[in-house]
N, CA, C and O atoms as a GROMACS GRO file, in nm:
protein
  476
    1UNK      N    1   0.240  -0.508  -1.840
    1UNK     CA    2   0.106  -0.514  -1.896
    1UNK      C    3   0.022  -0.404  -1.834
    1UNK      O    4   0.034  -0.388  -1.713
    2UNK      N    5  -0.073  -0.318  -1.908
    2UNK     CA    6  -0.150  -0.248  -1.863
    2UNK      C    7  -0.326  -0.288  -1.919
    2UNK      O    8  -0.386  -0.293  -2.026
    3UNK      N    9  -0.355  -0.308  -1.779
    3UNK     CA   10  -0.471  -0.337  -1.779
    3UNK      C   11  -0.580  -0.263  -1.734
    3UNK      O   12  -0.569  -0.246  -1.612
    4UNK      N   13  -0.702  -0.201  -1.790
    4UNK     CA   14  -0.812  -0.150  -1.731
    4UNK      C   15  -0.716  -0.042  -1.663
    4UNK      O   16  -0.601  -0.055  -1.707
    5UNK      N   17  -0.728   0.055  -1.574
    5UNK     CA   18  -0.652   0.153  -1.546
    5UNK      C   19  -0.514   0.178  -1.407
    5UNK      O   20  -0.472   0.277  -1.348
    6UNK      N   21  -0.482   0.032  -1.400
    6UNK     CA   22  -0.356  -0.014  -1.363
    6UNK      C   23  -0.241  -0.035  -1.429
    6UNK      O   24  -0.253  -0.100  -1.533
    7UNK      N   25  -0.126   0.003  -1.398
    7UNK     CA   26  -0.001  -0.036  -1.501
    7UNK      C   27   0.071  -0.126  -1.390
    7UNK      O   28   0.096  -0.111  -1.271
    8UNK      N   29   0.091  -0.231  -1.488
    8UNK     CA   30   0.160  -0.344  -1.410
    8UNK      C   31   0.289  -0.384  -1.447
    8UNK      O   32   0.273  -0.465  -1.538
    9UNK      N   33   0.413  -0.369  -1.424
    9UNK     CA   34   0.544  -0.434  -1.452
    9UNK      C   35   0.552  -0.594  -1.492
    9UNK      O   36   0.659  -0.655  -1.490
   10UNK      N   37   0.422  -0.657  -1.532
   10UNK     CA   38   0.483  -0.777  -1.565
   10UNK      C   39   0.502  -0.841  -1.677
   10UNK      O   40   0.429  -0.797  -1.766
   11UNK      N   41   0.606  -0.969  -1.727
   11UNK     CA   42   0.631  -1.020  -1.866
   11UNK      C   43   0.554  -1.181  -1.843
   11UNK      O   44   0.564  -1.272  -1.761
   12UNK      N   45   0.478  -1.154  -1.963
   12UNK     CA   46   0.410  -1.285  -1.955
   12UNK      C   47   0.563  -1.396  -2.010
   12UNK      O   48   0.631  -1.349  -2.102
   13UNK      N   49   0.601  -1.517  -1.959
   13UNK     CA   50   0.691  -1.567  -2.007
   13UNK      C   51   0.682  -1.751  -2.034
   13UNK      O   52   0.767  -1.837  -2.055
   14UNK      N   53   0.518  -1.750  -2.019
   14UNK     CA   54   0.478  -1.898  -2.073
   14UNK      C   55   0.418  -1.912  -2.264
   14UNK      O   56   0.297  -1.907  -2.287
   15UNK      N   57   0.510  -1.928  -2.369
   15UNK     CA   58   0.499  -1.916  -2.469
   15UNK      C   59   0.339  -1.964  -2.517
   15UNK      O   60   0.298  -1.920  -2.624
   16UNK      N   61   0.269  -2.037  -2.451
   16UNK     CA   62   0.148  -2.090  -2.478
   16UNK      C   63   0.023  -1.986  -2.500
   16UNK      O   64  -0.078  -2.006  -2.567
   17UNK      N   65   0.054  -1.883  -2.434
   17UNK     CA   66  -0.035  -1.773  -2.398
   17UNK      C   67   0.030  -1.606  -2.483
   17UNK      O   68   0.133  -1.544  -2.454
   18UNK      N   69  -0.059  -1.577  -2.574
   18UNK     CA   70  -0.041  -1.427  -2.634
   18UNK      C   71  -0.024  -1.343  -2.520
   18UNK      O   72  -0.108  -1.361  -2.432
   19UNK      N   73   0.076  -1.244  -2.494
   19UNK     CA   74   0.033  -1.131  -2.435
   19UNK      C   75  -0.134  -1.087  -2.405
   19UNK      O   76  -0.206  -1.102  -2.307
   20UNK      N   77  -0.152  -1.035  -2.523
   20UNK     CA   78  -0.286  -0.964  -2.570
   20UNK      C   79  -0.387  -1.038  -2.507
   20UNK      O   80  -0.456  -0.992  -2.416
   21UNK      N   81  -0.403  -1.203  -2.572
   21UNK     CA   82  -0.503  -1.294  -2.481
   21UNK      C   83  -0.505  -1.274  -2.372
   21UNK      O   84  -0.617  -1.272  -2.321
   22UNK      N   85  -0.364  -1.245  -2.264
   22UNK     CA   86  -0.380  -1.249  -2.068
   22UNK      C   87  -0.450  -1.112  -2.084
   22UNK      O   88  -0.559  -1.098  -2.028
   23UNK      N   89  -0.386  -0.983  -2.172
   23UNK     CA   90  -0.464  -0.874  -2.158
   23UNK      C   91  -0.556  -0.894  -2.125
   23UNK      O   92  -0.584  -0.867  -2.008
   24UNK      N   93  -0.674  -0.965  -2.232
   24UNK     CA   94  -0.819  -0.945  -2.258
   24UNK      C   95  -0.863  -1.046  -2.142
   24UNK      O   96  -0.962  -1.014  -2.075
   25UNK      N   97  -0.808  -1.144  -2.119
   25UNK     CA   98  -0.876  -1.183  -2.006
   25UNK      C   99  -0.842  -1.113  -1.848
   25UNK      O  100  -0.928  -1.107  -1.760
   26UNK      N  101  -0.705  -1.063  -1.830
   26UNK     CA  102  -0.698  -0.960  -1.705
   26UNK      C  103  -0.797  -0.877  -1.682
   26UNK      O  104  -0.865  -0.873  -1.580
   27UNK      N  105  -0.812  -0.785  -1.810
   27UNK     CA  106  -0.895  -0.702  -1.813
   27UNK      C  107  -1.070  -0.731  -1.805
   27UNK      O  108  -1.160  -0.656  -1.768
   28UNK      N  109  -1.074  -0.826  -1.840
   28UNK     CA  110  -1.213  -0.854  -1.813
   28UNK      C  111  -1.309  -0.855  -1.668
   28UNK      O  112  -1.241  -0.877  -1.568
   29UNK      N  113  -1.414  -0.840  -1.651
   29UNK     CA  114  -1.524  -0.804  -1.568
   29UNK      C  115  -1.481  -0.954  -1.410
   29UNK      O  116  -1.474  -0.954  -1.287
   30UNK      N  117  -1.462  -1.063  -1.534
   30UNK     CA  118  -1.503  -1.158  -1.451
   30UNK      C  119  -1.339  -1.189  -1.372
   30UNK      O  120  -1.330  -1.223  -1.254
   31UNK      N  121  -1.208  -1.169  -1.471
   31UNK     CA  122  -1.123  -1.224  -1.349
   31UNK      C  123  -1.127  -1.068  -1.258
   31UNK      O  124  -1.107  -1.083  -1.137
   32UNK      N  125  -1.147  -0.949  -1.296
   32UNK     CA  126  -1.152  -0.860  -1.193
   32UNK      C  127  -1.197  -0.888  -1.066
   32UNK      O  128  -1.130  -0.888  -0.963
   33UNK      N  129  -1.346  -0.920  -1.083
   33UNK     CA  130  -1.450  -0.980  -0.953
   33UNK      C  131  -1.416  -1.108  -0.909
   33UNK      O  132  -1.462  -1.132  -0.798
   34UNK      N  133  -1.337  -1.214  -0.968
   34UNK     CA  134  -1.258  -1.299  -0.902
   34UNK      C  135  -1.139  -1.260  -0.809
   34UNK      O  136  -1.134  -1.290  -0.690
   35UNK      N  137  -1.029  -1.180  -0.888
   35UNK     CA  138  -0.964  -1.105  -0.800
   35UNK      C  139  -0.947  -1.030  -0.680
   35UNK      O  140  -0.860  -1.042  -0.594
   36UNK      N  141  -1.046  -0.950  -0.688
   36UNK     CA  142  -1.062  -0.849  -0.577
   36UNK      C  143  -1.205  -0.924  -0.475
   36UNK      O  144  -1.240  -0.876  -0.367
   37UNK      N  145  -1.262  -1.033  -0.532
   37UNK     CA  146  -1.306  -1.117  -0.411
   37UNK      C  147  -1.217  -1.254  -0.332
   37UNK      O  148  -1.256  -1.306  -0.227
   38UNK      N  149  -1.102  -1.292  -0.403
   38UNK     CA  150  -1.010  -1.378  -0.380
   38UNK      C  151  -0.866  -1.333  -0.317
   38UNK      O  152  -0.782  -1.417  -0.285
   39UNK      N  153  -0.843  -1.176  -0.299
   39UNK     CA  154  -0.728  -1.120  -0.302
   39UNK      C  155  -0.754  -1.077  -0.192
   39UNK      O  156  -0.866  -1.029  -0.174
   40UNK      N  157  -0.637  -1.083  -0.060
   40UNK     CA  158  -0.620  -0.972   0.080
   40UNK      C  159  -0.620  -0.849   0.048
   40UNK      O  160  -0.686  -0.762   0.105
   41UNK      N  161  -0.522  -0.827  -0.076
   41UNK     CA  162  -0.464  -0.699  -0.056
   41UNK      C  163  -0.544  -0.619  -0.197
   41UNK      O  164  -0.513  -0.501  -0.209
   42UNK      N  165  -0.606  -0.654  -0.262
   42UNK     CA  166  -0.645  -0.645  -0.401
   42UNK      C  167  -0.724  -0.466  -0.395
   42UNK      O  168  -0.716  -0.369  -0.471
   43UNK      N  169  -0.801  -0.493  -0.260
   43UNK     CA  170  -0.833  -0.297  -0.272
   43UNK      C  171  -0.794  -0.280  -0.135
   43UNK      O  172  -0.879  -0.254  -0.050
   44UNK      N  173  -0.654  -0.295  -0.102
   44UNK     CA  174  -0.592  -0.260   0.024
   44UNK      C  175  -0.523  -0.068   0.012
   44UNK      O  176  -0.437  -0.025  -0.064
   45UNK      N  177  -0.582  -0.013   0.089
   45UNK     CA  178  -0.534   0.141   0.054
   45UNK      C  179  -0.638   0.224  -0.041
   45UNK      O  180  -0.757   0.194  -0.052
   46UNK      N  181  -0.579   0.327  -0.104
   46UNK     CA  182  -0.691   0.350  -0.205
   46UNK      C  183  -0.642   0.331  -0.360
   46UNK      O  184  -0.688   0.389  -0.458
   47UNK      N  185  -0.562   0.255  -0.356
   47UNK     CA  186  -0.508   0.187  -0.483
   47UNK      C  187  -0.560   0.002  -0.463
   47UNK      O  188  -0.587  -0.051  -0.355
   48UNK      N  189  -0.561  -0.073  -0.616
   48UNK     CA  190  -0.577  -0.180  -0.639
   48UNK      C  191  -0.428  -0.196  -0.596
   48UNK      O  192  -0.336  -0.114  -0.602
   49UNK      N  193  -0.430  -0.352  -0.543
   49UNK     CA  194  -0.285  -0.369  -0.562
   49UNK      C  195  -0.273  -0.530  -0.617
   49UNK      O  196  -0.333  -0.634  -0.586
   50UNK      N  197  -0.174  -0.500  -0.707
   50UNK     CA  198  -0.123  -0.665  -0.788
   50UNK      C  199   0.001  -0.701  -0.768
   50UNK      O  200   0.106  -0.650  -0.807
   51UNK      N  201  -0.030  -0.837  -0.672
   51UNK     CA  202   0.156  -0.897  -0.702
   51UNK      C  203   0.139  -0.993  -0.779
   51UNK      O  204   0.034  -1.052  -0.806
   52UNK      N  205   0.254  -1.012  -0.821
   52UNK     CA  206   0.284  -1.175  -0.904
   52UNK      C  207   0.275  -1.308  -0.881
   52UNK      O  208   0.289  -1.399  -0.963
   53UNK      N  209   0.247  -1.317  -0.744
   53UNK     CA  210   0.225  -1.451  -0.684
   53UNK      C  211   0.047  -1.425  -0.701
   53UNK      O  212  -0.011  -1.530  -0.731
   54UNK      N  213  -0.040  -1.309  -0.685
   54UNK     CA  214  -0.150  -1.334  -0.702
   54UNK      C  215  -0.199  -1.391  -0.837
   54UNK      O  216  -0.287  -1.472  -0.865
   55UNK      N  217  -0.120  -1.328  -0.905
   55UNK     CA  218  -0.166  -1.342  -1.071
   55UNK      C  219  -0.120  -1.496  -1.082
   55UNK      O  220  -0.200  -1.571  -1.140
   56UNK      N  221  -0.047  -1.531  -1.053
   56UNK     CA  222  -0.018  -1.687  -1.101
   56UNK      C  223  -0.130  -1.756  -1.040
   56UNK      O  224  -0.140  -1.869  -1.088
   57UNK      N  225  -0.221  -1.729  -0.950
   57UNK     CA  226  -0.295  -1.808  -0.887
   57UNK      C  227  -0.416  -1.801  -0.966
   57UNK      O  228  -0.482  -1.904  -0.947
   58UNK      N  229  -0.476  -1.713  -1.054
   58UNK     CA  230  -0.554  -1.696  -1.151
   58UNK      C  231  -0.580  -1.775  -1.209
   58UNK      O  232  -0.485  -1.803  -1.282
   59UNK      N  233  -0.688  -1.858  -1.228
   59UNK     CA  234  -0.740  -1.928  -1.360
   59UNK      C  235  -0.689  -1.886  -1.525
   59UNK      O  236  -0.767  -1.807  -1.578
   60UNK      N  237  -0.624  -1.909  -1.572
   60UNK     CA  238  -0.592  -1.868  -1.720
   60UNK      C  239  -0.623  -1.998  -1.796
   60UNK      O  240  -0.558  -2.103  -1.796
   61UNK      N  241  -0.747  -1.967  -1.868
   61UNK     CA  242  -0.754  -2.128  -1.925
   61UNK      C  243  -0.662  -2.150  -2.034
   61UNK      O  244  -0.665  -2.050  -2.107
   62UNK      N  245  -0.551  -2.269  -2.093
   62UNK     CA  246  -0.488  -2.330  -2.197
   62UNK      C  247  -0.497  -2.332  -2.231
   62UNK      O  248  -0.437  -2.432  -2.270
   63UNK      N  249  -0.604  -2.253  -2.392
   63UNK     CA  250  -0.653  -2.266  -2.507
   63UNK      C  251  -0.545  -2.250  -2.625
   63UNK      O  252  -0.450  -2.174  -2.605
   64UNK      N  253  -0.555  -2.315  -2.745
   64UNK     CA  254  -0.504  -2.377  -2.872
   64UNK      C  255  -0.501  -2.181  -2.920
   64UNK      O  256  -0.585  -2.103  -2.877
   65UNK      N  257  -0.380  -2.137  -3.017
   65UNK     CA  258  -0.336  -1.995  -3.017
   65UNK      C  259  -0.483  -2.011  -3.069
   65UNK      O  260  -0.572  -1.988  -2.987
   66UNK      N  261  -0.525  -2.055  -3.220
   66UNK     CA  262  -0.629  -2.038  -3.322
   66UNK      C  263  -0.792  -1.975  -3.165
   66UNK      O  264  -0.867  -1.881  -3.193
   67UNK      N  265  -0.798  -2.011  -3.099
   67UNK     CA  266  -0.897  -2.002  -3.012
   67UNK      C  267  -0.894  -1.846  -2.898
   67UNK      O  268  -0.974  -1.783  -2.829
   68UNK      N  269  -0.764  -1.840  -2.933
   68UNK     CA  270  -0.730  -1.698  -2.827
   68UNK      C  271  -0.734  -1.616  -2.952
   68UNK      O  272  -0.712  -1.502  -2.910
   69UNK      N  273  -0.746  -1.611  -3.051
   69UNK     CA  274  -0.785  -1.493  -3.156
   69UNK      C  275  -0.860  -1.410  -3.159
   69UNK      O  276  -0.846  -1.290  -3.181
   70UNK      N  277  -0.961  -1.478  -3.135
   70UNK     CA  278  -1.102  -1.376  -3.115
   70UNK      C  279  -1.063  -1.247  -3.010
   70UNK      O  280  -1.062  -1.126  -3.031
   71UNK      N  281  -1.036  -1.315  -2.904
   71UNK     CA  282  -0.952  -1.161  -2.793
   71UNK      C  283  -0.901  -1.128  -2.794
   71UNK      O  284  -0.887  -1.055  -2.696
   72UNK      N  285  -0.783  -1.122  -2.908
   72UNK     CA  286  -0.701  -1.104  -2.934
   72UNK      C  287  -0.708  -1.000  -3.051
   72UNK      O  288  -0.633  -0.903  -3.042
   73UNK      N  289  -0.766  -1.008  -3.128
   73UNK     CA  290  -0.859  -0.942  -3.205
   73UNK      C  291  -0.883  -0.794  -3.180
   73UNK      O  292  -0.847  -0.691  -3.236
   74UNK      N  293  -0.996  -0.839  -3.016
   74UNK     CA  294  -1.058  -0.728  -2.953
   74UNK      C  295  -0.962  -0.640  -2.940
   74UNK      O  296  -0.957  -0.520  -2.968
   75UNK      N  297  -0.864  -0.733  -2.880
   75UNK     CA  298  -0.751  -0.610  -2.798
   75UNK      C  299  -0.705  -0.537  -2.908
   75UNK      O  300  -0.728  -0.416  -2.901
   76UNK      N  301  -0.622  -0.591  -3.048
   76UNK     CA  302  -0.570  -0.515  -3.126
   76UNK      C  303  -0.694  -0.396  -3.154
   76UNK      O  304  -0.638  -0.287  -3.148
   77UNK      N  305  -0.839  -0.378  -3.180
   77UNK     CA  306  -0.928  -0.283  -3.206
   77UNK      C  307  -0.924  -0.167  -3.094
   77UNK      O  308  -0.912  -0.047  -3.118
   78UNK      N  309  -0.939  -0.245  -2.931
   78UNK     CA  310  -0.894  -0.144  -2.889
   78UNK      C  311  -0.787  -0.034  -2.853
   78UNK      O  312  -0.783   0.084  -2.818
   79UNK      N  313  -0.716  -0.126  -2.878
   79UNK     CA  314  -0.558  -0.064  -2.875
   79UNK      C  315  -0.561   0.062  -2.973
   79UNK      O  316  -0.508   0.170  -2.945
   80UNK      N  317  -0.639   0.032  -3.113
   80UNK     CA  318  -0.593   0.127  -3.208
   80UNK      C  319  -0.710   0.190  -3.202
   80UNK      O  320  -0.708   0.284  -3.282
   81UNK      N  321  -0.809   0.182  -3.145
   81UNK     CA  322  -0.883   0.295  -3.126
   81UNK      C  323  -0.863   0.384  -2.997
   81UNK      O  324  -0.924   0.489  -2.977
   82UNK      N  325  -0.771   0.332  -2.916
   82UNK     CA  326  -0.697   0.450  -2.814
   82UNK      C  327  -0.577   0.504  -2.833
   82UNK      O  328  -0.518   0.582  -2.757
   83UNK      N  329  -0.533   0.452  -2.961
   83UNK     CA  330  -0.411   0.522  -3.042
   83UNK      C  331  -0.425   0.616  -3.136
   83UNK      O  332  -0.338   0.697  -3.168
   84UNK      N  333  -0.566   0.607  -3.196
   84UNK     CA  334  -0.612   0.709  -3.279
   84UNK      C  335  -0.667   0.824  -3.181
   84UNK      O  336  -0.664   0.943  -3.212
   85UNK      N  337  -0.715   0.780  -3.070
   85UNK     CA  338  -0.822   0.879  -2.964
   85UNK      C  339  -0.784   0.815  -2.889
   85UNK      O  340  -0.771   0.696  -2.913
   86UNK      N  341  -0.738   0.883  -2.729
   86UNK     CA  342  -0.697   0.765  -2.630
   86UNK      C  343  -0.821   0.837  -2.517
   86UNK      O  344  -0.816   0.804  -2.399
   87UNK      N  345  -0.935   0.943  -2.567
   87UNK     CA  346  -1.049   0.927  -2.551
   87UNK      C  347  -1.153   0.860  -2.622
   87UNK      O  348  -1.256   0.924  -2.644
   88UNK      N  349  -1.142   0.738  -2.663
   88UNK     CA  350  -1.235   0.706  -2.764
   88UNK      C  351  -1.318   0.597  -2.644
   88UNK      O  352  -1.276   0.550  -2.538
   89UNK      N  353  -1.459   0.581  -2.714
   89UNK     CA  354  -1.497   0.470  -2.649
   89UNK      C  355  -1.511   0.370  -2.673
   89UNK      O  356  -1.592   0.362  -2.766
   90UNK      N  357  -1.458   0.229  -2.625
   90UNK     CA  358  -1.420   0.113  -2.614
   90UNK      C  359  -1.529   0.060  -2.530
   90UNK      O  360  -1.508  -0.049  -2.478
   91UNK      N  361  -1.630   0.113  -2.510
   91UNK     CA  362  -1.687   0.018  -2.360
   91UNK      C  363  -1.768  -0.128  -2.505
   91UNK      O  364  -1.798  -0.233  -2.449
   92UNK      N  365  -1.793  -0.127  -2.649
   92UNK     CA  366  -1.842  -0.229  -2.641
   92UNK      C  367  -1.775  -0.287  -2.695
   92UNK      O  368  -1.825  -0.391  -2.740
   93UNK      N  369  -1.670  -0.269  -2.718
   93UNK     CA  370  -1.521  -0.388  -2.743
   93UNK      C  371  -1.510  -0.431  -2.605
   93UNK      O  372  -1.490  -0.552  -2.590
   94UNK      N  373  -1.518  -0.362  -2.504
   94UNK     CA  374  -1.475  -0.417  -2.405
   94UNK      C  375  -1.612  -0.568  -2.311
   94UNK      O  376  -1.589  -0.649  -2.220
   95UNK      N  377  -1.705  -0.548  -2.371
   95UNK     CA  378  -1.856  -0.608  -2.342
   95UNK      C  379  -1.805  -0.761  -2.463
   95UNK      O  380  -1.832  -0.881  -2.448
   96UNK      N  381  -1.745  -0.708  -2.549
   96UNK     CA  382  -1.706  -0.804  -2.609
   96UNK      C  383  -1.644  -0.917  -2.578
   96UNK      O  384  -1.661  -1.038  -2.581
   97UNK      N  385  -1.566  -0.838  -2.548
   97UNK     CA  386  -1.424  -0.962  -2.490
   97UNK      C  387  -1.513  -1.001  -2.306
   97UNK      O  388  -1.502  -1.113  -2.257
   98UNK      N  389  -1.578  -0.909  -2.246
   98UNK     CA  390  -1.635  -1.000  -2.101
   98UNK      C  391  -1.731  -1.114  -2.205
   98UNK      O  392  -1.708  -1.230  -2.174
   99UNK      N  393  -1.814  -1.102  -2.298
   99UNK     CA  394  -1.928  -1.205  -2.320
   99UNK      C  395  -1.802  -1.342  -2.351
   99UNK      O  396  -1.826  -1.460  -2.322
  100UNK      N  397  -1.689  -1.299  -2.404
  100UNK     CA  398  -1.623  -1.410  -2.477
  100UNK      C  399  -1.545  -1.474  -2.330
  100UNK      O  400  -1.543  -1.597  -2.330
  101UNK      N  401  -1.481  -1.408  -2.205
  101UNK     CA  402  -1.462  -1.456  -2.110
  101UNK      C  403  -1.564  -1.570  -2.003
  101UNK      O  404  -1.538  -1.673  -1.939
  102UNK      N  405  -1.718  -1.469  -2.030
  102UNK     CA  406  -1.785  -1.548  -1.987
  102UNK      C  407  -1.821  -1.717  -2.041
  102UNK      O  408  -1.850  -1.813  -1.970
  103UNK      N  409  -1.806  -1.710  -2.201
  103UNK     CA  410  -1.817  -1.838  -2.243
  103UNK      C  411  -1.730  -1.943  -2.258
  103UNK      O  412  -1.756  -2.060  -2.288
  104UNK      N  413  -1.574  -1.865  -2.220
  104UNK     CA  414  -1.446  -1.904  -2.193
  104UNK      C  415  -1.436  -2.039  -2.052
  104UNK      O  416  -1.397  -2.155  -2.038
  105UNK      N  417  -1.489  -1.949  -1.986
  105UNK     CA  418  -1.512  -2.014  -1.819
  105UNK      C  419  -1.653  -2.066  -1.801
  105UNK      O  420  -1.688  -2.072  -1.683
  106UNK      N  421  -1.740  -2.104  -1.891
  106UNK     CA  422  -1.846  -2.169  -1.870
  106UNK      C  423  -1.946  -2.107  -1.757
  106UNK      O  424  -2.000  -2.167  -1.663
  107UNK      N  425  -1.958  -1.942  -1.800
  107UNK     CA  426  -2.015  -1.925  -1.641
  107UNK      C  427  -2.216  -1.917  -1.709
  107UNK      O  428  -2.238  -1.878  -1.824
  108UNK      N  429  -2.324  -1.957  -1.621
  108UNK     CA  430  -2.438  -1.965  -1.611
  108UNK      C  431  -2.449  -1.808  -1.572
  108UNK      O  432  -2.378  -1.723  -1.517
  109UNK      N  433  -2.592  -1.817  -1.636
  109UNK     CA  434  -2.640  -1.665  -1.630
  109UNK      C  435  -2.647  -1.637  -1.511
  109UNK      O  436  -2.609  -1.520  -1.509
  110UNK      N  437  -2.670  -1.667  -1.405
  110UNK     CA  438  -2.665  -1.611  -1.261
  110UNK      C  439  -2.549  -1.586  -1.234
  110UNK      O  440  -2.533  -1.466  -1.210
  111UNK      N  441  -2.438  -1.660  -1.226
  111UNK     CA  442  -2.298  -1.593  -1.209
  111UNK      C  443  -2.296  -1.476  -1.320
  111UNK      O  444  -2.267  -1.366  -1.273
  112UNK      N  445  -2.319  -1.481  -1.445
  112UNK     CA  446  -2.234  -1.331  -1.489
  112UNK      C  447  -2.344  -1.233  -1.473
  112UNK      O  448  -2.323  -1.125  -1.528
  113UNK      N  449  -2.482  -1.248  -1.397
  113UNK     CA  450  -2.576  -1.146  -1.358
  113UNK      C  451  -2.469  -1.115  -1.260
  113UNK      O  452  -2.400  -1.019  -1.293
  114UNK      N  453  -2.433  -1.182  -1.131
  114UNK     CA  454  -2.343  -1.175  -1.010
  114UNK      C  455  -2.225  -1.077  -1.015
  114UNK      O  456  -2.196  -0.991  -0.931
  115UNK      N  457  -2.152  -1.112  -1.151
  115UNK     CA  458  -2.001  -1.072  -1.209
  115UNK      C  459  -2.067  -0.939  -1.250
  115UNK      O  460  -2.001  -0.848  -1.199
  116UNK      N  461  -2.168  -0.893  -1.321
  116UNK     CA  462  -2.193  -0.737  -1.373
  116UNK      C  463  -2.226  -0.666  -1.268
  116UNK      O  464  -2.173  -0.556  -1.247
  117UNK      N  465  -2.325  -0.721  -1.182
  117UNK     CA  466  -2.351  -0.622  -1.069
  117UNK      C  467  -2.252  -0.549  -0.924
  117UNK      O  468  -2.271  -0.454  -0.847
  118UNK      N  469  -2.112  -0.685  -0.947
  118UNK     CA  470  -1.970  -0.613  -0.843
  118UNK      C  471  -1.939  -0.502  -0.916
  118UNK      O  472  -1.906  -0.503  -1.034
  119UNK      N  473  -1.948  -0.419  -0.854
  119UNK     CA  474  -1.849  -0.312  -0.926
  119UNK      C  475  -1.700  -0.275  -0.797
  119UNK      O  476  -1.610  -0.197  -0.827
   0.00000   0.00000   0.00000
């Protein structure tokens, strides 16, 4: 899976969950700033670093396929707008899929004020 500007060797292999859906939620604002505030090694060096035991520890919520569409969606738009231009800009597909994470995980406006301002 490649996410945000990491390439990661892994196969999603729980049939419940789209590829594309873990995409859009990997990639999103909020498990990032979960990550790299929950992770030892997450900006250890001057690379991010991801293992597989971290990622399983991730919140991935269980949603019904019909409900992972919407991000799913996103991802196919961006995908093919970095296939047509793999300079194109995506930043509000990508605002997309964080507003839909944020309502995913029930977060209150002070947390995703919190979640925009980590960089």
């Amino acid at each position: 899976m490649v996410f945000k500007k990491d390439i990661n060797p892994f196969i999603p292999t729980d049939v419940q969950f789209s590829a594309k859906y873990l995409l859009a939620i990997l990639a999103s604002k909020f498990i990032s700033c979960l990550y790299v505030s929950s992770s030892v090694i997450a900006t250890k060096d001057d690379f991010r670093q991801t293992t597989l035991s971290e990622l399983r520890m991730l919140p991935i919520p269980a949603i019904p396929s019909e409900d992972q569409a919407p991000l799913i969606a996103l991802v196919d738009q961006i995908l093919a707008a970095k296939k047509a231009d793999p300079q194109a800009d995506t930043r509000t597909l990508e605002r997309q899929i964080d507003t839909l994470v944020y309502e995913l995980y029930g977060l209150t406006e002070d947390e995703i004020s919190f979640v925009e301002g980590v960089k």
